[in-house]
N, C-alpha and C positions, 0 to 999 in steps of 0.2 A: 900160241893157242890155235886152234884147229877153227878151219870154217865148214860150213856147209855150202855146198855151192848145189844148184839145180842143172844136171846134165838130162836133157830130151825130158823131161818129165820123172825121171829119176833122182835122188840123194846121191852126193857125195862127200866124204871127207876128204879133207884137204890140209897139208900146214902152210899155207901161203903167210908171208911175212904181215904183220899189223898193218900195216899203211895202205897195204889192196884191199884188205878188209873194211877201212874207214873209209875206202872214198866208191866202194859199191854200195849200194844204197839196197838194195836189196840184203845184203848180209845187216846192213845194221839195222834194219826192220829185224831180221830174223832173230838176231842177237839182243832186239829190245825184249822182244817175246819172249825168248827162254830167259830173260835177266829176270822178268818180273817173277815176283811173289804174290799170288795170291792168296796164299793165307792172311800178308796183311792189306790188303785190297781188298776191303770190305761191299764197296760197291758192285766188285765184278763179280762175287762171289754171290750177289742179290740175282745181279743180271741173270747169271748162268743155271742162278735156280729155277727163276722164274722163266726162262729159255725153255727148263730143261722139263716144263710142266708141259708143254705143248710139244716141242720138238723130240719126239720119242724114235723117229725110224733116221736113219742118220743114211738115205740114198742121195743118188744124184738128185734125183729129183725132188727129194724135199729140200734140201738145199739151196736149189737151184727156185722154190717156191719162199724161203723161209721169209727174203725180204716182202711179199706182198702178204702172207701169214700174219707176220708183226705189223705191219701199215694195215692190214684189216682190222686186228686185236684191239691196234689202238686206234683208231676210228671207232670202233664198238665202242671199248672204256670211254674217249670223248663224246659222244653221244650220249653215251649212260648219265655221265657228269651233265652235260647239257640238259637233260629231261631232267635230273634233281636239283639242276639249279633253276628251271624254270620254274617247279611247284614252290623253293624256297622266295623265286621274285611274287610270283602271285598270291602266297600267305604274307610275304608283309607289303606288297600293295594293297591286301584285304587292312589289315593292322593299321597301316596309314591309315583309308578310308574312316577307319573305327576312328582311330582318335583326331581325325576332321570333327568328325561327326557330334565328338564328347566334347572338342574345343568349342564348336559354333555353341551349343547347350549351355557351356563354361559364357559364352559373351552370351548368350541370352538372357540366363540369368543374374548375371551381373549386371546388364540392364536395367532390368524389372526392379533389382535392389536399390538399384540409383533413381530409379523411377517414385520406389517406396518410400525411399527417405527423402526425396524432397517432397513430395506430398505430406510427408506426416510430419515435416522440419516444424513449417508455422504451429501444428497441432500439438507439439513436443516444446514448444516455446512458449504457446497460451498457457499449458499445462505448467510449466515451470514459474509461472509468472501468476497462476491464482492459487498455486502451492505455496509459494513465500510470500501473497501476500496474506493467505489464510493464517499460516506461521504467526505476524505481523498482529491479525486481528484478535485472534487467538491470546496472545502475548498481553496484547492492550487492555483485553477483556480481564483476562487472569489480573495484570494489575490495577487493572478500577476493581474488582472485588475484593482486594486484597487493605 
């Protein structure tokens, strides 16, 4: 199999035997590179798009910018993320607040419920108590006339 070797900043072919090849590290970078496939490397093929929305002039000099390009890009998108997830923290600290606010209501009135029925327990207990004995009178009456 043929390598490519870097002579002064130029390309060479070469047939040097397998075993030079495996142990310069430089060719087996090279040789991962052209092994891969990207068509089924779905991820690079994401990268390279979304690379290739921004990186359009292909000089030294944008090149030589692309790393601080992309660390800008993405400080923008995390920033962006960060102001939406701020408005997402302060709608449900509002959301909290609300259902504070409905729970304290919820023990309020179930207070004032417990307040009501014991006030009106004895009133509910008279009442049950000249109801059966009216029943009673009632009853008694009906059979002395009878």
């Amino acid at each position: 199999m043929a390598d490519v070797e870097l002579n002064g900043g130029g390309t060479a072919i070469s047939s040097t035997p397998a075993t030079a090849q495996s142990t310069n590290p430089l060719s087996r970078k090279l040789n991962k590179i052209l092994e891969t496939r990207l068509d089924n490397d779905k991820d690079m093929v994401e990268a390279l798009r979304a690379l290739s929305a921004f990186f359009t002039e292909n000089s030294l000099r944008s090149r030589r910018n692309l790393r601080g390009d992309i660390e800008r890009r993405s400080l923008s998108i995390n920033e962006e993320f960060v102001g939406i997830f701020k408005k997402v923290r302060e709608e449900l600290e509002s959301i909290n607040e609300d259902v504070q606010a409905m729970s304290c209501c919820c023990q309020d009135m179930t207070s004032r419920l417990k307040a009501a029925k014991e006030q009106t327990h004895d009133l509910i207990v008279k009442t049950t108590k000249l109801q059966s004995e009216k029943k009673l009178s009632t009853g008694k009456n009906a059979a002395s006339f009878s």
